[in-house]
N, C-alpha and C positions, 0 to 999 in steps of 0.2 A: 594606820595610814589609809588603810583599802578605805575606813569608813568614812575617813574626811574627806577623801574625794568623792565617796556617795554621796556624802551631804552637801558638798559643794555643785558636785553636778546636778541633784533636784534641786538645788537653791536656784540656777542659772536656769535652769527650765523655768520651773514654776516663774521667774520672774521672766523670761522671755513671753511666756503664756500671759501673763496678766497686764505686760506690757500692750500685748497683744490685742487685749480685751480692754483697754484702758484703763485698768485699775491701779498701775502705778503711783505712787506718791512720795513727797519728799518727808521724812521725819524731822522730829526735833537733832536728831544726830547728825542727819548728814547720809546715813547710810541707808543701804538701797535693799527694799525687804519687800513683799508681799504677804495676802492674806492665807495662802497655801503654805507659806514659809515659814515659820515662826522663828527661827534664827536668824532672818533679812527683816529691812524695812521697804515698804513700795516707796515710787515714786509719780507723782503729778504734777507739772507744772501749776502755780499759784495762778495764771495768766489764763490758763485755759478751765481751770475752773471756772474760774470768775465769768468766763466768755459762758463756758452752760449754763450759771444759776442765774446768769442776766437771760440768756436763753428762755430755760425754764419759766423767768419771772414772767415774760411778754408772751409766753404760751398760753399760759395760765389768766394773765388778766385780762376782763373784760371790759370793753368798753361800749359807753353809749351815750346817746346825745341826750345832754342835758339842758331841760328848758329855763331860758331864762325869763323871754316876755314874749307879750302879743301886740303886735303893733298892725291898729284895723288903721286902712287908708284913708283918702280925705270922703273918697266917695261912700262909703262904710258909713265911715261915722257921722254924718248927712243923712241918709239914710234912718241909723239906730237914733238918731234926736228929732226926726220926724214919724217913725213906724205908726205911734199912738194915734198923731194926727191921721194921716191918710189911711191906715188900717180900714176895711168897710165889709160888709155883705152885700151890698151891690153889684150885679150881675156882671156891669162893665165897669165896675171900679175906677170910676171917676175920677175921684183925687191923686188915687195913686199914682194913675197913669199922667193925670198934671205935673203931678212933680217929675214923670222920670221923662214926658218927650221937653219939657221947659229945658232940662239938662241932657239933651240926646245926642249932642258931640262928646258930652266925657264919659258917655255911656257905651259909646261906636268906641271911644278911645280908651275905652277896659275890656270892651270886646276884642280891638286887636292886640293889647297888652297878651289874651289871652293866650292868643293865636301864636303871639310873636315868643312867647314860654315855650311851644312847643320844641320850636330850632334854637333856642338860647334863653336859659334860664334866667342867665344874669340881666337879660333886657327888660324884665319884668318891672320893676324900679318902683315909682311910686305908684302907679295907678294898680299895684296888686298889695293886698294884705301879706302880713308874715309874722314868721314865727322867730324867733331867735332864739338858739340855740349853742352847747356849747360841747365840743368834743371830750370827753374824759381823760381820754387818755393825751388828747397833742394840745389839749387846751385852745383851741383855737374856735370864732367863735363865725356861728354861720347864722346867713338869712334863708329860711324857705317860704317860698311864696304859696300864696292859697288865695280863692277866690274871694273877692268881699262880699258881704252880707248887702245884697239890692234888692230893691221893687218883693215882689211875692214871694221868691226864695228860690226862684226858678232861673231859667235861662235873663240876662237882665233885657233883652229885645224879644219877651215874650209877650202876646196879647195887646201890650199898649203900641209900639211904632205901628202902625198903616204905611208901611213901607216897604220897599223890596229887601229893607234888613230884617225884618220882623222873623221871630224864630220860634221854631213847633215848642209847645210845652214839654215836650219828650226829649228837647234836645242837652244830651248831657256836654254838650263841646264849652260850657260855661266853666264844667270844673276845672282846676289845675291841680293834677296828678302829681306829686314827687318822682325826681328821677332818683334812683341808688344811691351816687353819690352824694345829695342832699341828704339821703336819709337813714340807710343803710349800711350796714356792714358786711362784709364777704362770708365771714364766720355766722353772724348771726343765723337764727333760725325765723323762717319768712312765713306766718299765718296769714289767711283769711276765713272771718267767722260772718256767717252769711242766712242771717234772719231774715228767712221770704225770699227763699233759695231759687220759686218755682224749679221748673229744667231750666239744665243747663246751658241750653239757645233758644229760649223763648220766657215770656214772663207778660203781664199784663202793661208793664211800663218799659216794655222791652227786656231784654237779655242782662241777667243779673251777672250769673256764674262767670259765663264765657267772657263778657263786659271784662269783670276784673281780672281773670288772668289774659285776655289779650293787652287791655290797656295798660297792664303793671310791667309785665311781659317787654312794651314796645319802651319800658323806662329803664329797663335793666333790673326789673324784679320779679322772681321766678318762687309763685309759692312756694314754701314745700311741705306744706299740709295745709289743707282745703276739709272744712266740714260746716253742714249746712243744715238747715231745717225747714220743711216744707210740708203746712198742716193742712194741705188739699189733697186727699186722697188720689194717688199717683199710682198708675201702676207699670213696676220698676221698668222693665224694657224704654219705657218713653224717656226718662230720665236719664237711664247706662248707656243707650244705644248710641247716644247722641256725644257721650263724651269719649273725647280724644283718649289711646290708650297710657300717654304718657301722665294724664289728669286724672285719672281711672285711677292709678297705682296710688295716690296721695292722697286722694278724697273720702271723706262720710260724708252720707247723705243721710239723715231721718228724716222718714215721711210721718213725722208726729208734731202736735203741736208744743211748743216752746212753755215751759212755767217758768212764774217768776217770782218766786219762793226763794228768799238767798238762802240758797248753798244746795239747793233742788239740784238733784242731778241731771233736770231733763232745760235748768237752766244755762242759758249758754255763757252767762258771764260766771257760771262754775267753773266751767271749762277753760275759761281765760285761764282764773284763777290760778287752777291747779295744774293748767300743761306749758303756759309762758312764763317769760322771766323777763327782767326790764331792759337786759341789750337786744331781745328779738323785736323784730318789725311785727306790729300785730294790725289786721283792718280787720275792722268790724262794722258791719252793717244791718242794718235792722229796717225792714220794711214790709209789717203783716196787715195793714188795712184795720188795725184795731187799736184806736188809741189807748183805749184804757191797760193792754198787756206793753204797748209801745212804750207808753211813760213810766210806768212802773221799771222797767229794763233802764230806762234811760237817767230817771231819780237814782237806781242805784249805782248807776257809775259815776255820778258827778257827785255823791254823799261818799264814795270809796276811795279815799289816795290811794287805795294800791291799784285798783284797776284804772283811777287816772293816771298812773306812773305804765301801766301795762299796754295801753290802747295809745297807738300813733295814730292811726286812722279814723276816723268815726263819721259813715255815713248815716243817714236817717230822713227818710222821709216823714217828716212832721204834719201830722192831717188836724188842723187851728180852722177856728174862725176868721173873719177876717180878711179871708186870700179868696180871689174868686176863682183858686181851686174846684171850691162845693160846686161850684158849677159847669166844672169841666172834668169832672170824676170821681170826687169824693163827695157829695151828696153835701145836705144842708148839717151843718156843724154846729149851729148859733145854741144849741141845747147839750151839748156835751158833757156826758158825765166825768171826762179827764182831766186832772188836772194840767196846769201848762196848756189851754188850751186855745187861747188866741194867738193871735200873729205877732201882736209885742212880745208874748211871752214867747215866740218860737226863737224870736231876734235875741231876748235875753238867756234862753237856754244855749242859744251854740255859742254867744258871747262869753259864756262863763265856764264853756269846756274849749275854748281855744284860749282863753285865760289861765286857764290849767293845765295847756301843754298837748290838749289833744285836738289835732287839725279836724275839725267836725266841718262836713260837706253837710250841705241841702239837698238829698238824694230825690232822685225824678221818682 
């Protein structure tokens, strides 16, 4: 008798304990044990399992925006079915600049399309390009807007208006940035990879570094890992001194130059490769003043579905013939040994990576 009330009294323990700890469960019998007990059965409600592995499920899956199409505006594709035409080496770029003041109200009217993105996304409408996309997980399906493909790839009121609207070739207020919610996820993991890093508040075309995490920053998107490449011998102080310490803690910087040898370690779309994954937000940007290593970077991400599945963002400055750029800082072109290297062919490379799901910019 003493011993069946021992055995009774650890049965009621051990299952007060595992109740304790959740481990109860209901058996085939009916009766009420745990795994300390071997003469009981636990018990769990069926209801509240189900509530963890549904739990568990929505832990565990990933989701991410998936692309469906690109849809270029009216002003875009005007544009890409004249490029051939008006394309030139001409200093003032005659034609081109005919075509865009002949059309310089719907030109002011995608200029303040762009302006009006900034305080409302949704206002964007027709006079901005976009991407369509579809959420994984809620199925639901969205528009992200992005700048259209105009005039030299620059600001689209640069160099041709003679007007008090006319804008510095330096001016990036042309791009449209995503905000979070367009394009991001809370969980995900937030890159930028940053080809012709110079420092990070200064740069020859202005401020690369600082540029992207201010402007992402004012969208609801907060790196969180920053690494860069910068093949002008630098020396570190000028480059650390200048970064904030909370940017400091998340960044690489190599002061080395970039190869582009696929699967080079000192190559940065290695680094895609092997530290992203397709729910994280990734920008990449590439701007070293040397076509021939430029395009070679850029051939392989548009010949890669995986790194066209990895890359949301993709700036680039594109140095073509064609653009009377050559005359306002990139020298004469018309001899190039790169391929890709006129201006049609700049309008058809970004054509054909935002056809592929990657929002590729005309970077200054």
């Amino acid at each position: 008798m003493r011993n069946d009330r021992r055995i009774i009294f650890i049965c009621v323990v051990c299952c007060l304990v595992a109740f304790k700890l959740g481990q109860v469960y209901v058996d085939t019998r009916g009766t009420i044990c745990t795994d300390h007990c071997k003469e009981c059965t636990t018990t769990k409600q069926a209801s509240h399992e189900s509530d963890i592995n549904t739990k568990v499920h929505a832990r565990n899956q990933s989701c991410n925006m998936e692309f469906i199409k690109y849809i270029p505006s009216t002003i875009e594709q005007l544009w890409s079915a004249e490029i051939k035409r008006v394309a030139s080496n001409e200093h003032t770029w005659k034609v081109g600049c005919e075509l865009l003041n002949n059309d310089l109200v719907k030109v002011q009217e995608l200029v303040s399309a762009v302006k009006a993105y900034e305080n409302d996304p949704s206002s964007a409408k027709s006079h901005l390009s976009s991407h369509e996309f579809r959420d994984s997980c809620t199925g639901r399906h969205s528009l992200v807007h992005i700048e259209p493909l105009v005039s030299f790839l620059r600001h689209p009121l640069a160099l041709c208006p003679k007007t008090e609207f006319a804008a510095d070739i330096l001016d990036k207020a042309y791009l449209v940035v995503p905000y979070k919610d367009e394009v991001a996820y809370d969980e995900s993991t937030k890159w930028l990879f940053d080809v012709g890093a110079s420092i990070y508040d200064t740069g020859a075309g202005g401020a690369s570094q600082s540029w992207f995490v201010d402007t992402y920053r004012a969208r609801g998107i907060e790196f969180d890992r920053i690494i860069g490449w910068e093949a002008a011998k630098t020396d570190p102080p000028n480059q650390w001194d200048r970064v904030p310490a909370d940017i400091k803690r998340k960044t690489s910087w190599f002061n080395i130059p970039v190869t582009t040898g696929v699967g080079d370690a000192d190559n940065p779309l290695t680094f895609i490769k092997h530290l992203t994954k397709p729910e994280d937000f990734v920008v990449f940007k590439v701007d070293i003043d040397s076509p021939l290593v430029e395009i070679a970077l850029v051939k392989q991400l548009m010949a890669d579905s995986q790194l066209l599945e990895l890359v949301d963002e993709f700036y680039f400055e594109h140095h073509v013939s064609g653009s009377p750029m050559q005359w306002l800082g990139w020298g004469d072109l018309q001899n190039s040994d790169a391929e890709l290297s006129t201006l049609p062919e700049s309008y058809e490379l970004f054509t054909f990576l935002r056809e592929h799901g990657v929002r590729a910019h005309s970077w200054v």
